[in-house]
Chimera marker file (.cmm) of the C-alpha trace (Angstrom):
<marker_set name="trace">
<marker id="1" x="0.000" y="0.000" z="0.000" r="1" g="1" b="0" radius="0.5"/>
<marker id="2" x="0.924" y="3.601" z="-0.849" r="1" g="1" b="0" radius="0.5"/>
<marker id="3" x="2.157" y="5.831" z="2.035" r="1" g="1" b="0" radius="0.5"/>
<marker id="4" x="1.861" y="9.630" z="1.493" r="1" g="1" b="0" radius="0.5"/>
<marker id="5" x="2.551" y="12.723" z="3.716" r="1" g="1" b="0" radius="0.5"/>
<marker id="6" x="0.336" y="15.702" z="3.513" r="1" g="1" b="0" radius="0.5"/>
<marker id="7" x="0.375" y="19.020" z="5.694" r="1" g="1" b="0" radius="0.5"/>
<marker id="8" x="-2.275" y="19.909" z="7.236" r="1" g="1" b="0" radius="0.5"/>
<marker id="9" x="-2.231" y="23.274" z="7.797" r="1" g="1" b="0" radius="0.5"/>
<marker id="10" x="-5.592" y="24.234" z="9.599" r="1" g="1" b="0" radius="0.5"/>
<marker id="11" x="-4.345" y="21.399" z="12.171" r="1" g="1" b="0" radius="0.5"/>
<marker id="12" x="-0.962" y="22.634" z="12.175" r="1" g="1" b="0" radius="0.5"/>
<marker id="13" x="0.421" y="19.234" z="11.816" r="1" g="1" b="0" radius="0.5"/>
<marker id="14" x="1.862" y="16.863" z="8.959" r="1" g="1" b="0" radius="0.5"/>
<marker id="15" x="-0.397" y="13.515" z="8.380" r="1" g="1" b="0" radius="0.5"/>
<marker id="16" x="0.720" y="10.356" z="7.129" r="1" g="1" b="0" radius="0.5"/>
<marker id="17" x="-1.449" y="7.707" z="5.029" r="1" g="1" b="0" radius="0.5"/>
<marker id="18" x="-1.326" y="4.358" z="4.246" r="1" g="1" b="0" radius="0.5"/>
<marker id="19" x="-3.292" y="2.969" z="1.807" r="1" g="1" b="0" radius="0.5"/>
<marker id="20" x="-5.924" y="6.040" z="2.380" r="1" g="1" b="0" radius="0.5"/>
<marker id="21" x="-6.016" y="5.755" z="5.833" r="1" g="1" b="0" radius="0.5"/>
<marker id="22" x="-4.825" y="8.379" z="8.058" r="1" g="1" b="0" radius="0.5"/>
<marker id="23" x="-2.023" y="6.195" z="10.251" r="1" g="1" b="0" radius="0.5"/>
<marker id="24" x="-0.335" y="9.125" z="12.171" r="1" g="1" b="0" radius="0.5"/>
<marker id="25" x="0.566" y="13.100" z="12.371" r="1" g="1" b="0" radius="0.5"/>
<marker id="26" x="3.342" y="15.529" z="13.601" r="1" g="1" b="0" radius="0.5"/>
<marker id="27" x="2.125" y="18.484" z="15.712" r="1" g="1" b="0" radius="0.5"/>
<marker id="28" x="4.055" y="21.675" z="14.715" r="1" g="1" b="0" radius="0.5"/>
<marker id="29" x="4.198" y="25.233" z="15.774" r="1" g="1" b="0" radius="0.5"/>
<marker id="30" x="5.440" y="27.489" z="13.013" r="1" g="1" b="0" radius="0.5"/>
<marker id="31" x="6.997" y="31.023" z="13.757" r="1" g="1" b="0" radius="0.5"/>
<marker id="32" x="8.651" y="32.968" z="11.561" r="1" g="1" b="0" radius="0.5"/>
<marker id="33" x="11.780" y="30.904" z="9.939" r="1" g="1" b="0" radius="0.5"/>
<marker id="34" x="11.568" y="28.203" z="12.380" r="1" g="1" b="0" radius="0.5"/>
<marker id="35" x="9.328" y="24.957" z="12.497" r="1" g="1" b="0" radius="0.5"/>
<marker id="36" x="8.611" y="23.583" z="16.741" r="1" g="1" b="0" radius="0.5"/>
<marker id="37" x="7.953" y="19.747" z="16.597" r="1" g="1" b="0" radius="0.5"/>
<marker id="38" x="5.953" y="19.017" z="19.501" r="1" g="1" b="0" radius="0.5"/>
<marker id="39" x="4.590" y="15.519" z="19.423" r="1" g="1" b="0" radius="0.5"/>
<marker id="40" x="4.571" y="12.555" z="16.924" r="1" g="1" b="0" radius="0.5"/>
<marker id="41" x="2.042" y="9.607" z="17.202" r="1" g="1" b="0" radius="0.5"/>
<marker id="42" x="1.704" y="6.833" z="15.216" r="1" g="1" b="0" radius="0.5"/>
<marker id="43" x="-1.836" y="4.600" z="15.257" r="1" g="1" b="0" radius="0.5"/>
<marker id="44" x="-1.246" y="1.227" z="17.427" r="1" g="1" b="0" radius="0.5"/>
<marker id="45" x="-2.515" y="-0.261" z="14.235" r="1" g="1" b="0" radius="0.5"/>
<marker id="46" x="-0.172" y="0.786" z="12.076" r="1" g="1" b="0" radius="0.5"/>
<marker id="47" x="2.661" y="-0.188" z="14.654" r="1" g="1" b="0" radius="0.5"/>
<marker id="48" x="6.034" y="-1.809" z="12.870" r="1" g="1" b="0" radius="0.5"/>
<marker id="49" x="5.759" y="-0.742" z="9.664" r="1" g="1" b="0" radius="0.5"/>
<marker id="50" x="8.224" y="2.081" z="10.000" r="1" g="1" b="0" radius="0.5"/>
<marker id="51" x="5.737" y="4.810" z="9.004" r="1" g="1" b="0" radius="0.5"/>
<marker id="52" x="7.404" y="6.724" z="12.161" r="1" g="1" b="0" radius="0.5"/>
<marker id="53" x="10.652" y="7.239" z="10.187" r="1" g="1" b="0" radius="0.5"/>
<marker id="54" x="9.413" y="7.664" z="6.937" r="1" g="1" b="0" radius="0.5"/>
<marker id="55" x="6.730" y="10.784" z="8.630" r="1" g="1" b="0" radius="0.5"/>
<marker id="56" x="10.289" y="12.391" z="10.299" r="1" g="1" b="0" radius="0.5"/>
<marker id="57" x="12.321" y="12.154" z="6.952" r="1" g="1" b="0" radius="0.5"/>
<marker id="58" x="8.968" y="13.822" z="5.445" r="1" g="1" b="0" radius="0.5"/>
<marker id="59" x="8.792" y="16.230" z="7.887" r="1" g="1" b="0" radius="0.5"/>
<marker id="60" x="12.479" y="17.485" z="8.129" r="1" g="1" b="0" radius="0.5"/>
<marker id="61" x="13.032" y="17.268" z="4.307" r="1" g="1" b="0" radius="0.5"/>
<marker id="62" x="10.586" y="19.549" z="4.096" r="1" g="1" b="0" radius="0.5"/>
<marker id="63" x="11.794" y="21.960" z="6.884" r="1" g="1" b="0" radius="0.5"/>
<marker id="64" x="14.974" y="21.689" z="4.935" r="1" g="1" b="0" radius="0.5"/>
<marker id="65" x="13.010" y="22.561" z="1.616" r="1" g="1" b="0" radius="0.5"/>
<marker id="66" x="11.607" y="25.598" z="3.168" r="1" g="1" b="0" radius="0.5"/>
<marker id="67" x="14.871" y="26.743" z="5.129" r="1" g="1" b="0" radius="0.5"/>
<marker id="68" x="13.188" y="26.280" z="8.453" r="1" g="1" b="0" radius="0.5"/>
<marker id="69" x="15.356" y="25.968" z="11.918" r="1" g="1" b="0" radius="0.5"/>
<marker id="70" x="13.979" y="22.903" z="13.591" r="1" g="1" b="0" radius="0.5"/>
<marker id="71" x="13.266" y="22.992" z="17.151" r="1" g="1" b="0" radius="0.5"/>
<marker id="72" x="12.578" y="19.348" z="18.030" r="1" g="1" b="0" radius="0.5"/>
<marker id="73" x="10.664" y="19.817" z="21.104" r="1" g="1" b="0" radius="0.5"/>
<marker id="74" x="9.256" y="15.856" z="20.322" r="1" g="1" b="0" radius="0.5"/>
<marker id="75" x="11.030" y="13.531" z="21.774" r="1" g="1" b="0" radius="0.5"/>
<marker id="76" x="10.276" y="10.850" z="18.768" r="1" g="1" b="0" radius="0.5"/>
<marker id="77" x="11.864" y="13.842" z="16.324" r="1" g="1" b="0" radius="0.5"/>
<marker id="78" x="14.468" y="14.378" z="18.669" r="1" g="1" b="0" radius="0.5"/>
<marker id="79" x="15.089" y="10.737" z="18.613" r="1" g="1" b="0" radius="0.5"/>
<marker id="80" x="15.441" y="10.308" z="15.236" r="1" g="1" b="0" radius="0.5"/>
<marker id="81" x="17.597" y="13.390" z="14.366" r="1" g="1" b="0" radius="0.5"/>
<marker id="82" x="20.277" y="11.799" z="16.755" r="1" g="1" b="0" radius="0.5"/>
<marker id="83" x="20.580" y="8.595" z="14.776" r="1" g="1" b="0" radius="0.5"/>
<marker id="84" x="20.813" y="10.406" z="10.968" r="1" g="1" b="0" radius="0.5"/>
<marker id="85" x="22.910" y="13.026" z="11.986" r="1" g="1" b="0" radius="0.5"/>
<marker id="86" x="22.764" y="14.158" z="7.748" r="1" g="1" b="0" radius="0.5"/>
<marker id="87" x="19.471" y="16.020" z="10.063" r="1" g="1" b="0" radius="0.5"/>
<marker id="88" x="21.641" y="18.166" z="12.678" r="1" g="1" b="0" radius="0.5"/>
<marker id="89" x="22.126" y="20.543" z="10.643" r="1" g="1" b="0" radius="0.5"/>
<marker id="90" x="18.164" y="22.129" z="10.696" r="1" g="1" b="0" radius="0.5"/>
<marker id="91" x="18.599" y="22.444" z="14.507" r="1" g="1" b="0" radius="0.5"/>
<marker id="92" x="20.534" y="25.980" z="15.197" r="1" g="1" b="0" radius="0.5"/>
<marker id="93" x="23.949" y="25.123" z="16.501" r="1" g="1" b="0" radius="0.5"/>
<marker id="94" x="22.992" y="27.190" z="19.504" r="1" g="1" b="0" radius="0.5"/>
<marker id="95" x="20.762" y="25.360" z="20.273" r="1" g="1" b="0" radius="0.5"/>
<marker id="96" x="22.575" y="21.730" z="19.936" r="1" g="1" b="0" radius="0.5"/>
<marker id="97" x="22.946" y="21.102" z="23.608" r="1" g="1" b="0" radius="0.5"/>
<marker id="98" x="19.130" y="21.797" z="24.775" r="1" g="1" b="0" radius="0.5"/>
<marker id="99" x="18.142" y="19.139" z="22.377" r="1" g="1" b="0" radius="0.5"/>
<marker id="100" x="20.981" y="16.604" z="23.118" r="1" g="1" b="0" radius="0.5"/>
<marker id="101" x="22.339" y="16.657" z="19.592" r="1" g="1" b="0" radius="0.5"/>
<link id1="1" id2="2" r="1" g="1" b="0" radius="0.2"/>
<link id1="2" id2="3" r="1" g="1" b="0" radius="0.2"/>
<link id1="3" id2="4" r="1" g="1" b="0" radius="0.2"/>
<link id1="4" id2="5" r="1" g="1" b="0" radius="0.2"/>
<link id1="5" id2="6" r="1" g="1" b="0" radius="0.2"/>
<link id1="6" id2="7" r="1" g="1" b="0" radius="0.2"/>
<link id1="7" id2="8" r="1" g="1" b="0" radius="0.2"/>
<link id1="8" id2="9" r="1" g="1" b="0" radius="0.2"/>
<link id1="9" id2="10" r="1" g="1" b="0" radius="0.2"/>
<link id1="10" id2="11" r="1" g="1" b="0" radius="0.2"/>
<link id1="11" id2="12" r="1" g="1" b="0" radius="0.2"/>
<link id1="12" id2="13" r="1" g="1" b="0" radius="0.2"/>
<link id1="13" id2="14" r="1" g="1" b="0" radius="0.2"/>
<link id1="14" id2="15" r="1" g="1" b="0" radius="0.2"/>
<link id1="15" id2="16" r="1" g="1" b="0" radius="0.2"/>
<link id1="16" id2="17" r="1" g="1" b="0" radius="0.2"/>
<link id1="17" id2="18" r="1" g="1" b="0" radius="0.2"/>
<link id1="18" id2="19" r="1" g="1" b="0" radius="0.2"/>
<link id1="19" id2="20" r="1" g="1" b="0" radius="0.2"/>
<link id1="20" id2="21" r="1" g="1" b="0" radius="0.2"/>
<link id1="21" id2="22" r="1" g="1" b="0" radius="0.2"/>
<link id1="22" id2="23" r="1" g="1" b="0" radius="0.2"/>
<link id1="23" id2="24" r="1" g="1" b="0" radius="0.2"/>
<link id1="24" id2="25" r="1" g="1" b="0" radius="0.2"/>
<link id1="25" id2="26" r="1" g="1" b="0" radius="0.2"/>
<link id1="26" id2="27" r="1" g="1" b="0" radius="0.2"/>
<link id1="27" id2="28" r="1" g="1" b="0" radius="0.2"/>
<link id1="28" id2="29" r="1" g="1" b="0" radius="0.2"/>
<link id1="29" id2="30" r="1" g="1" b="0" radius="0.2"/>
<link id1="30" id2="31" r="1" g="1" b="0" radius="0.2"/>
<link id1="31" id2="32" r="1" g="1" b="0" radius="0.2"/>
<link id1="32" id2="33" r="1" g="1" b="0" radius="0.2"/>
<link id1="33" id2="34" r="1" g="1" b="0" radius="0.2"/>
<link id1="34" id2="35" r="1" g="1" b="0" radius="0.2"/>
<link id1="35" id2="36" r="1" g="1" b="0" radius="0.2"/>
<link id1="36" id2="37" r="1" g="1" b="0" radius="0.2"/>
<link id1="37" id2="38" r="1" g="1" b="0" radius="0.2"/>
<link id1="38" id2="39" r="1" g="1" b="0" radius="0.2"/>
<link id1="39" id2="40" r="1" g="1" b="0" radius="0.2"/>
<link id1="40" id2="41" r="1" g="1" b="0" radius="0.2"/>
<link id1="41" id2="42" r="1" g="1" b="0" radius="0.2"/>
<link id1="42" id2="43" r="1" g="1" b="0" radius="0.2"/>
<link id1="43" id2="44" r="1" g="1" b="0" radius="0.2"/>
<link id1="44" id2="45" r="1" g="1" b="0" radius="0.2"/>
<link id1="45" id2="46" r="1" g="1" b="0" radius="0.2"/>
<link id1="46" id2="47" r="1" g="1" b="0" radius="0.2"/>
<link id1="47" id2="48" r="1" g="1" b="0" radius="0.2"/>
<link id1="48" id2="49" r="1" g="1" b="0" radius="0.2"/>
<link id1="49" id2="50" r="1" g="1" b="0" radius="0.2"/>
<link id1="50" id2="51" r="1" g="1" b="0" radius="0.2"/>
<link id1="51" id2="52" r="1" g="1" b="0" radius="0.2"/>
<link id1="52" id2="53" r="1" g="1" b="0" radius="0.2"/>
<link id1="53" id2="54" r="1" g="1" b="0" radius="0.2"/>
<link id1="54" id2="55" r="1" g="1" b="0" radius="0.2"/>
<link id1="55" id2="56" r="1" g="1" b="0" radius="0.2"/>
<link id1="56" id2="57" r="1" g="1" b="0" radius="0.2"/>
<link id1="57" id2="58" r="1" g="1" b="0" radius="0.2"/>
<link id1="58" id2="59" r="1" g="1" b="0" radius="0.2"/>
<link id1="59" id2="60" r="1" g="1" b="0" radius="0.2"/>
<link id1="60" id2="61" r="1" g="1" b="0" radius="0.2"/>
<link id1="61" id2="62" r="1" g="1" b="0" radius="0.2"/>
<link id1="62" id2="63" r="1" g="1" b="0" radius="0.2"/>
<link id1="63" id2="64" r="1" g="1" b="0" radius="0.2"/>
<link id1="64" id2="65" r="1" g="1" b="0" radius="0.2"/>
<link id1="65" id2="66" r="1" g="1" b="0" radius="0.2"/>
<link id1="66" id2="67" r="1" g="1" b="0" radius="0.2"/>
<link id1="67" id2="68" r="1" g="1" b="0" radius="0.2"/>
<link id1="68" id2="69" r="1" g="1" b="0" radius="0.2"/>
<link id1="69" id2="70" r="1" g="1" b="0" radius="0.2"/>
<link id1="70" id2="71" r="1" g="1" b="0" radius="0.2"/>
<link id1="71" id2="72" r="1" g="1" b="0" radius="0.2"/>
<link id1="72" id2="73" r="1" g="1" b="0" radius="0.2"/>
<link id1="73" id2="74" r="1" g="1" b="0" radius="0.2"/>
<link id1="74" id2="75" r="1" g="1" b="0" radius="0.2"/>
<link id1="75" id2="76" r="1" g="1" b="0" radius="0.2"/>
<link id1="76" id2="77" r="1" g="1" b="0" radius="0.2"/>
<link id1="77" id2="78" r="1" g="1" b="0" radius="0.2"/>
<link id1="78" id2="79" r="1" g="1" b="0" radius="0.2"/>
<link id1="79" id2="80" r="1" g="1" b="0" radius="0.2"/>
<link id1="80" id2="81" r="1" g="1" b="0" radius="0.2"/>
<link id1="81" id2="82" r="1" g="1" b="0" radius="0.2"/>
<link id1="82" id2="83" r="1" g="1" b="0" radius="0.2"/>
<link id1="83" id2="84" r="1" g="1" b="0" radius="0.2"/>
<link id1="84" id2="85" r="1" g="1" b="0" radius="0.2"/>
<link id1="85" id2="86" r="1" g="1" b="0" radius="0.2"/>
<link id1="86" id2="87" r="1" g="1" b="0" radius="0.2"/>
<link id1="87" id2="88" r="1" g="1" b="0" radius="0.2"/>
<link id1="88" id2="89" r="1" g="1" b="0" radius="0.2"/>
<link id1="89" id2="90" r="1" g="1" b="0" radius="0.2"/>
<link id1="90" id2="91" r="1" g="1" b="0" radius="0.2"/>
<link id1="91" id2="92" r="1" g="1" b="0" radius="0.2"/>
<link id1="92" id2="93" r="1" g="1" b="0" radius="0.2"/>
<link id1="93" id2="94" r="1" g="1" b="0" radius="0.2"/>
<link id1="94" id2="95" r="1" g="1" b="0" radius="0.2"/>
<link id1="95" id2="96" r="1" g="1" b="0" radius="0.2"/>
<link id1="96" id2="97" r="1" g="1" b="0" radius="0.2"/>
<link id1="97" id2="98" r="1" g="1" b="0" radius="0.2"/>
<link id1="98" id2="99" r="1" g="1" b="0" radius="0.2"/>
<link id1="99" id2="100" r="1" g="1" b="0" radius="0.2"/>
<link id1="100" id2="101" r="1" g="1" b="0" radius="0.2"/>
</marker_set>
């Protein structure tokens, strides 16, 4: 089945789908050039399919595509960013050490 990633803007939050089905989301806070990720769940259901990783490369690439600082307030974000380090980058240096990165 076909996975896709869609932003929801009136939710403030970036939805994945598989096979049609909504299967998780990223909540976001968006202030001028910088992008807050504040909490990433993924439906029990669609559990072990590695839709978690696929949403945060979705997420960041796009942060990246639209020259947003990341702030990954999410732990799940935060997570992730440690082990592809390609990622660190998005975070402001500065702010490196609040995050653990």
């Amino acid at each position: 089945m076909a996975t896709r990633v869609a932003d929801n803007t009136d939710e403030s939050r970036f939805e994945i789908f598989d096979g049609g089905e909504l299967a998780g989301f990223v909540e976001y806070h968006r202030f001028r050039d910088e992008i807050a990720f504040l909490h990433t769940e993924i439906d029990p259901r669609f559990g072990g399919r590695g839709l978690g990783g696929t949403l945060a490369r979705s997420v960041l690439d796009e942060a990246r595509k639209q020259e947003l600082k990341v702030l990954p307030f999410c732990p799940f974000i935060r997570g992730w960013l440690g082990k592809h380090p390609e990622y660190t980058e998005l975070v402001p240096e500065a702010q490196h050490a609040r995050f653990g990165l």
